[in-house]
C-alpha positions in Angstrom: 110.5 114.7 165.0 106.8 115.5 164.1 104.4 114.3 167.0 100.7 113.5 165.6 97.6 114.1 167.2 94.8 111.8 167.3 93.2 112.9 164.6 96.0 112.0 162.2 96.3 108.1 160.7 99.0 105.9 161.7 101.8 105.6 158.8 101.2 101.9 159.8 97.5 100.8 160.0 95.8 103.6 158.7 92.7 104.0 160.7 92.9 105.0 164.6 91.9 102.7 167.1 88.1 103.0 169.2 88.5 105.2 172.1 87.9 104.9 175.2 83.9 104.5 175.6 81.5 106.1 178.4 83.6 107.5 180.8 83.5 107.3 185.0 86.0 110.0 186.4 88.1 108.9 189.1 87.2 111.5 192.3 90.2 112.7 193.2 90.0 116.6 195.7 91.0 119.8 194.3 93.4 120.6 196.4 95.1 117.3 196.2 95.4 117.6 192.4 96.4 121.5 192.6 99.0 120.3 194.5 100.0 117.6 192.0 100.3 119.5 189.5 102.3 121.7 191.5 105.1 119.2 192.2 104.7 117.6 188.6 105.9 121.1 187.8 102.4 121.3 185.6 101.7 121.7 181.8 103.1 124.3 180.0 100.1 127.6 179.5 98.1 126.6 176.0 99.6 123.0 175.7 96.7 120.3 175.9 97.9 117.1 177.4 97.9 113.6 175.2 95.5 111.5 175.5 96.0 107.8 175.3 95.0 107.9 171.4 97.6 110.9 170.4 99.8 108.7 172.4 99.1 105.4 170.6 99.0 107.3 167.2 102.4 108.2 167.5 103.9 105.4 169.0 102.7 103.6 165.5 103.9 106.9 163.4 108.1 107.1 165.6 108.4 103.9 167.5 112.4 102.4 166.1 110.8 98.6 166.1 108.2 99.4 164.1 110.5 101.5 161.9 112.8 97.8 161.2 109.7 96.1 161.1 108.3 98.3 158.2 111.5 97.4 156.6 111.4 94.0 157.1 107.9 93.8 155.2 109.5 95.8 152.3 112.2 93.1 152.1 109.7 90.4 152.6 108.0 92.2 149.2 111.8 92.5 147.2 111.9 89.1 148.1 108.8 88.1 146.5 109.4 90.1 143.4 112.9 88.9 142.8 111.7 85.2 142.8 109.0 86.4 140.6 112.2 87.7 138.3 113.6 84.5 137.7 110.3 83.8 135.3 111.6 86.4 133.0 113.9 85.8 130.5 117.6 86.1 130.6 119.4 87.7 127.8 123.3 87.2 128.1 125.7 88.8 125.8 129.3 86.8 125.3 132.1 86.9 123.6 135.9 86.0 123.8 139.2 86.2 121.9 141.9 83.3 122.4 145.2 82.8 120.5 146.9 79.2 120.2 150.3 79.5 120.9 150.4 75.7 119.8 147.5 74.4 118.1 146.1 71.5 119.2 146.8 68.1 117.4 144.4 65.4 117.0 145.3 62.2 115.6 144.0 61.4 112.2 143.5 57.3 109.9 146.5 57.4 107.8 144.1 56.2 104.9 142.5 59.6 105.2 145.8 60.4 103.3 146.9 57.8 101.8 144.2 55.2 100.6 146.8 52.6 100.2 147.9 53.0 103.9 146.9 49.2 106.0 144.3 50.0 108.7 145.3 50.6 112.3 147.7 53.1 111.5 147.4 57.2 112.3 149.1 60.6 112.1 149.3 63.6 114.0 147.5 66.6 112.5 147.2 70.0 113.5 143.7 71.6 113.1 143.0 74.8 113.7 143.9 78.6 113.0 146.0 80.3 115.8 143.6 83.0 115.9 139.9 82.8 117.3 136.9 85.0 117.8 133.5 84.3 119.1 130.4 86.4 119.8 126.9 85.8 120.5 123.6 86.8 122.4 122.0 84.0 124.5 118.7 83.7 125.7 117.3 81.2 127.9 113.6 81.4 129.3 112.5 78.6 132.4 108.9 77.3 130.6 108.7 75.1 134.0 110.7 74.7 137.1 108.8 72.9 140.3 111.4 74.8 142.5 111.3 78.2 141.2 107.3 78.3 141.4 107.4 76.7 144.1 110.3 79.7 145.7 107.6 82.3 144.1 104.9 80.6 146.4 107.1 79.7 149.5 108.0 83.9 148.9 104.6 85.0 148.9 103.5 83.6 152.3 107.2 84.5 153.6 105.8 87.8 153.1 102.5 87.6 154.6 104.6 86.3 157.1 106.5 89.7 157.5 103.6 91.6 157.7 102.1 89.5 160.3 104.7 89.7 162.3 104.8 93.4 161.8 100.7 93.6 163.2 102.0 91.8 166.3 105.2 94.2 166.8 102.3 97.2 166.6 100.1 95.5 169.4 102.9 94.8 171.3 103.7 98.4 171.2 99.4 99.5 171.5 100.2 96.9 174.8 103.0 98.2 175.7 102.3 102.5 175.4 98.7 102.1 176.9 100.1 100.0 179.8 102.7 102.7 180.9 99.7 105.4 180.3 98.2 104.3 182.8 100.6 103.6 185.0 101.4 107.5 184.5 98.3 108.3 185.6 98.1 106.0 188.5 101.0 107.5 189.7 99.6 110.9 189.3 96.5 109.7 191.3 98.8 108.4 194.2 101.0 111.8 194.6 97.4 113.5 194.7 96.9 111.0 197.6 100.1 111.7 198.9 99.9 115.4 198.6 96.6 115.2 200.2 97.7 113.7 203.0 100.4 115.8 203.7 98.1 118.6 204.2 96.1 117.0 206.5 99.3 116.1 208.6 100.2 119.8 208.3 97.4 120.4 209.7 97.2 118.2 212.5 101.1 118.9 213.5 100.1 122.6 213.7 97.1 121.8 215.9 99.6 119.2 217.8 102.3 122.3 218.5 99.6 124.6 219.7 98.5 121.9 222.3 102.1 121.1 223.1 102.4 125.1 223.6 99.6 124.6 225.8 100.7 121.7 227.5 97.9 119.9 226.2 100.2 117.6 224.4 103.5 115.9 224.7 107.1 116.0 222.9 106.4 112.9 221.9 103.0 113.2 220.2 104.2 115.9 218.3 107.5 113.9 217.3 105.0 110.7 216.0 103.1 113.3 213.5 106.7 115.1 212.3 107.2 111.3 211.5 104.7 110.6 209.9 105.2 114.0 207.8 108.6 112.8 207.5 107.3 109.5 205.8 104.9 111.1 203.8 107.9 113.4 202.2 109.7 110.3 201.2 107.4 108.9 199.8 106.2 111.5 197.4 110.2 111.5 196.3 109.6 107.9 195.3 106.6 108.5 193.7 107.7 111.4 191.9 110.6 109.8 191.0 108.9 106.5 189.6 106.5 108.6 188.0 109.3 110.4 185.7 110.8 107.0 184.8 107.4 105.9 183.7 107.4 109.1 181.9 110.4 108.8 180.0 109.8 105.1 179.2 106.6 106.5 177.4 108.7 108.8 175.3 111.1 105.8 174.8 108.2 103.8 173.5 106.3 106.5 171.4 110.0 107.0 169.5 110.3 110.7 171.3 113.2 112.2 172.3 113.7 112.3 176.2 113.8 115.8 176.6 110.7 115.9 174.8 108.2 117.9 177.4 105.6 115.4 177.7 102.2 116.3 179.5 99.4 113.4 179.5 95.6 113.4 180.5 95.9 112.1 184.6 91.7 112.0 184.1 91.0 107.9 184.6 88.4 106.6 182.8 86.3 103.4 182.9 84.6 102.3 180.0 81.0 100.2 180.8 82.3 97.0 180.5 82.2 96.3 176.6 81.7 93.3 175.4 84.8 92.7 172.7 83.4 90.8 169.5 86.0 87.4 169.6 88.2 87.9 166.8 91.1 86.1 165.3 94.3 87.1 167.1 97.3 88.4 165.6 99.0 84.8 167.2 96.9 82.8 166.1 97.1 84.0 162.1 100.7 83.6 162.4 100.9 79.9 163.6 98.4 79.5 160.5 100.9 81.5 158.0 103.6 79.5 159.5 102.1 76.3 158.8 101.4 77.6 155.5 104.6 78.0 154.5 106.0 74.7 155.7 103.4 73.2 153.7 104.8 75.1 150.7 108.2 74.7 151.1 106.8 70.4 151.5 105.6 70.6 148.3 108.1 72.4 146.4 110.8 69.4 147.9 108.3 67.0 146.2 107.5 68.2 143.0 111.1 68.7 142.5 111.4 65.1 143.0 109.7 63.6 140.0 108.9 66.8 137.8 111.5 68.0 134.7 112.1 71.1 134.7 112.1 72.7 131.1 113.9 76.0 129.7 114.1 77.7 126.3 116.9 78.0 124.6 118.5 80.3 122.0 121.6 81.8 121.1 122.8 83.8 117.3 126.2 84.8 117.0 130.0 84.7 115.3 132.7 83.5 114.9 135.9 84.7 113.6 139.4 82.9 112.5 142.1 84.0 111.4 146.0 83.6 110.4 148.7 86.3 110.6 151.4 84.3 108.5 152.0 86.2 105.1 151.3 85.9 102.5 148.0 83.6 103.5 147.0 86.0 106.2 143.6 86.6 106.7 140.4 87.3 109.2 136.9 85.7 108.4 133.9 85.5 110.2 131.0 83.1 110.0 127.6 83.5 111.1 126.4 80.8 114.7 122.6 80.4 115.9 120.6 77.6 117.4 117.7 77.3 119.5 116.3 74.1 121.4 114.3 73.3 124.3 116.4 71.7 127.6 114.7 69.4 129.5 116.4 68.0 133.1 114.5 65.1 134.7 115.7 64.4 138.3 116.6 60.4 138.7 117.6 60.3 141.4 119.3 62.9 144.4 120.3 60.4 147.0 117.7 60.3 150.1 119.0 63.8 150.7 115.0 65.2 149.9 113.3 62.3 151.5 115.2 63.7 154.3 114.1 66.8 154.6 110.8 66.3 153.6 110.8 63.5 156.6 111.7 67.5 158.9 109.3 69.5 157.0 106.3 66.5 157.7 107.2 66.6 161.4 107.4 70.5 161.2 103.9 71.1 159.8 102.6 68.3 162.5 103.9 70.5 165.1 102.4 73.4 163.6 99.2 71.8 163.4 99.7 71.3 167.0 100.6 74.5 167.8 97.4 75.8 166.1 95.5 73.9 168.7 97.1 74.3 171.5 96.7 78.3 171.0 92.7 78.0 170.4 92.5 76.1 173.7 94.8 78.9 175.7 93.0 81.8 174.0 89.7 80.3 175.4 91.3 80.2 178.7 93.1 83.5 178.7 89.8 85.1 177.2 88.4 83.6 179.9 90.2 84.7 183.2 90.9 88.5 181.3 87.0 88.5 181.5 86.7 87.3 185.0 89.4 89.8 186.0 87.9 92.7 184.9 84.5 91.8 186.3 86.3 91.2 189.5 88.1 94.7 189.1 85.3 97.1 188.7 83.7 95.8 191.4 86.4 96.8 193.6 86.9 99.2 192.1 83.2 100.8 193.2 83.6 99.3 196.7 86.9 101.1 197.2 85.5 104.5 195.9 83.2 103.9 198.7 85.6 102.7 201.2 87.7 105.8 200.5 84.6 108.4 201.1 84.3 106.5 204.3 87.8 106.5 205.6 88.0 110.3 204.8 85.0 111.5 206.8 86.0 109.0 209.8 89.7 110.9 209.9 87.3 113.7 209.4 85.2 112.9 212.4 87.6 111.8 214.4 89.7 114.9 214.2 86.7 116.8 215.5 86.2 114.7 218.2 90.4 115.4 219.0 89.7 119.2 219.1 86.9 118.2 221.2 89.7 116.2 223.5 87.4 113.1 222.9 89.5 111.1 220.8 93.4 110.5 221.3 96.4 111.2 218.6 96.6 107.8 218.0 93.2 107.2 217.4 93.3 110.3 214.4 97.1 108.6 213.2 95.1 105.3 212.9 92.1 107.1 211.1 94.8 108.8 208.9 96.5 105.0 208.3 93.0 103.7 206.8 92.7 106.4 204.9 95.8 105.9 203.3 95.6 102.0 203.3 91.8 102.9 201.4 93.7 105.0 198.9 96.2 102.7 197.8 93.5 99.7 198.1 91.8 102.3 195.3 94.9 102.9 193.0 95.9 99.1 193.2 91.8 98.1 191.8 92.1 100.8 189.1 95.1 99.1 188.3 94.0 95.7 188.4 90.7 96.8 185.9 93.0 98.8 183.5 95.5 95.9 183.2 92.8 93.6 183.1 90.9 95.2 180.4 93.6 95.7 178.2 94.4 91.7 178.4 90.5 90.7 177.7 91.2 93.5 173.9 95.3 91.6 173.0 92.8 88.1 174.0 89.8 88.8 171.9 91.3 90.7 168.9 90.2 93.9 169.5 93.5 95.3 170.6 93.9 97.2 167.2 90.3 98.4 166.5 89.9 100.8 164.1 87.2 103.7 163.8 85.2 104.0 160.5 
């Protein structure tokens, strides 16, 4: 399978989407990273890591449900053309041979005969030749049908339809590959905390042993840091571990294999809060499209209801008879054509329409409904994703902050141990915040991401293009 980069279209909407705008790296230290990438088991020498775009692009280029949806559109279209089809003309060609074992009789005036013969009275006469042959060539051509324009109409917005729903399979996946990029990354982030961390502990459960050595410390201050070491081990297993799912669901959803070797860019960034242009919404055409079609199919049950429908006939051919009885046998043809116009004027069908024009009514009030309904909880979901992501970055900044604060208090107050002014549990609970403002960070970052994405899938920005 073929993996595109970002500067290759999408097999599905052609253009690539906007990037990522104005960036605001997430401070993460060296050595914590070094070490991630360490345990990530780091990218292989001279292969650039996906971005979020490359990512995107070839979700919309492998993913399986946009492969059936792409299929579903192109049956949509055979659809459309094969109503379109029954306008054309149909040319038939016929023909059939039948022997009469028995001719048939048909009962005949006996004055037909015999001009003498009283009226009332009949005889049996057989007409016919036991042998018969007919072929033609018929053509019939619809001049007017309500119900097969109508189907050619109902068809075309079926297919819109298709295509629709096909958009709204691609966000869903857009959604659905950006939310598990970042994920990846937040996970990354948190290992770097994690990994971090650890070598701080190191640290202080060397310092710890050397004071224990020196009877400076006891057992069971050392044993509380190897705890805490402990904890911070298991940990990074679960992380590491959740991180690979997350991983492989990526591949799922970006149609690559699961051995694929899959390296992404773990560099967070924060655009400056762009203000997404309101634009219809992928949901809200297809409530529209659906009502459409309802309101086709309405009109096709009521033109069908008083309109004729008309159709062109024609047909030229032969016919053969012939008698195998010597010495009178014989085999002659004779030439057959008409042509004439049909015409079938509906009188009445029962209440079996009314019916179901009574459904379609109530159907098309719903969807009239529905339109509404999703205007008013767009405006509202616009709404909080907006509020949400204001909400976010602001966190966001005051945990950055919060974080650089936590560090050089377990900073300081690891001095002030080696200085014997500060207890062990005084630098454990200076390591706890620091931890605690860590996560607080990763859980914002989270909350802006997430909240981001929602405010593009609310305002209809979620498949922007680049020019």
């Amino acid at each position: 399978m073929r993996v595109i980069d970002g500067n290759e279209r999408s097999e599905l909407f052609g253009d690539r989407f906007k990037k990522i705008c104005p960036m605001m790296l997430v401070n993460i230290r060296k050595h914590g990273l070094a070490l991630m990438l360490l345990a990530v088991g780091g990218a292989a020498l001279g292969q650039a890591p996906f971005s979020l775009q490359q990512c995107v692009d070839t979700a919309l280029a492998h993913n399986a449900e946009l492969m059936i949806g792409r299929n579903q559109v192109e049956m949509g279209e055979q659809r459309l053309m094969e109503a379109k089809a029954n306008r054309l003309p149909k040319l038939t060609a016929n023909g059939d041979y039948r022997w009469s074992i028995e001719l048939p009789y048909q009962f005949m005036p006996l004055s037909t005969f015999n001009p003498m013969a009283p009226e009332g009275q009949f005889k049996e006469v057989q007409f016919g030749v036991p042998h018969n042959i007919n072929a033609n060539v018929q053509l019939a051509l619809p001049l007017y049908n309500p119900q097969l324009f109508g189907g050619i109409r109902t068809a075309g917005v079926a297919a819109e339809l298709q295509a629709l729903q096909l958009r709204k399979t691609g966000e869903q996946v857009v959604q659905e590959v950006s939310t598990l990029y970042y994920n990846a990354q937040v996970l990354h982030h948190q290992l770097a905390y994690l990994y971090s961390n650890a070598v701080n502990t190191e640290k202080l459960l060397r310092n710890m042993r050397l004071l224990r050595a020196q009877l400076l410390a006891t057992g069971t201050d050392v044993g509380r840091v190897e705890l805490q070491a402990e904890q911070l081990a298991t940990q990074r297993g679960q992380v590491a571990s959740r991180y690979a799912q997350v991983l492989d669901a990526l591949k799922l959803a970006m149609g690559l294999p699961l051995d694929h070797d899959l390296h992404i860019d773990h560099a967070i960034v924060l655009g400056q809060d762009a203000d997404y242009l309101p634009a219809t919404t992928v949901e809200h055409r297809l409530a529209e499209t659906q009502t459409a079609l309802v309101r086709s199919e309405l009109g096709t049950l009521d033109r069908s209801r008083y309109l004729p429908s008309v159709n062109l006939m024609g047909s030229y051919g032969t016919m053969g008879f012939g008698y195998d009885k010597p010495p009178n046998d014989f085999l002659k043809f004779h030439p057959v054509s008409m042509a004439g116009l049909q015409v079938s004027w509906p009188l009445f069908s029962g209440t079996v329409i009314n019916r179901k024009m009574a459904g379609k009514r109530l159907e098309l009030h719903n969807g009239e409904l529905q339109l509404k309904l999703l205007d008013e909880k767009q405006a509202l979901r616009t709404a909080t994703a907006q509020r949400q992501r204001e909400l976010a970055r602001s966190t966001v900044a005051n945990t950055l902050e919060q974080v650089d604060l936590a560090q050089r208090i377990y900073e300081q107050t690891l001095l002030q141990q080696a200085q014997g002014t500060a207890s062990l549990t005084e630098v454990l609970l200076a390591d706890n915040a620091l931890r605690a403002a860590q996560q607080d960070q990763l859980a914002a970052l989270v909350d802006y991401l997430k909240a981001d994405l929602e405010l593009k899938a609310a305002t209809g920005n979620l498949m922007q293009t680049n020019n």
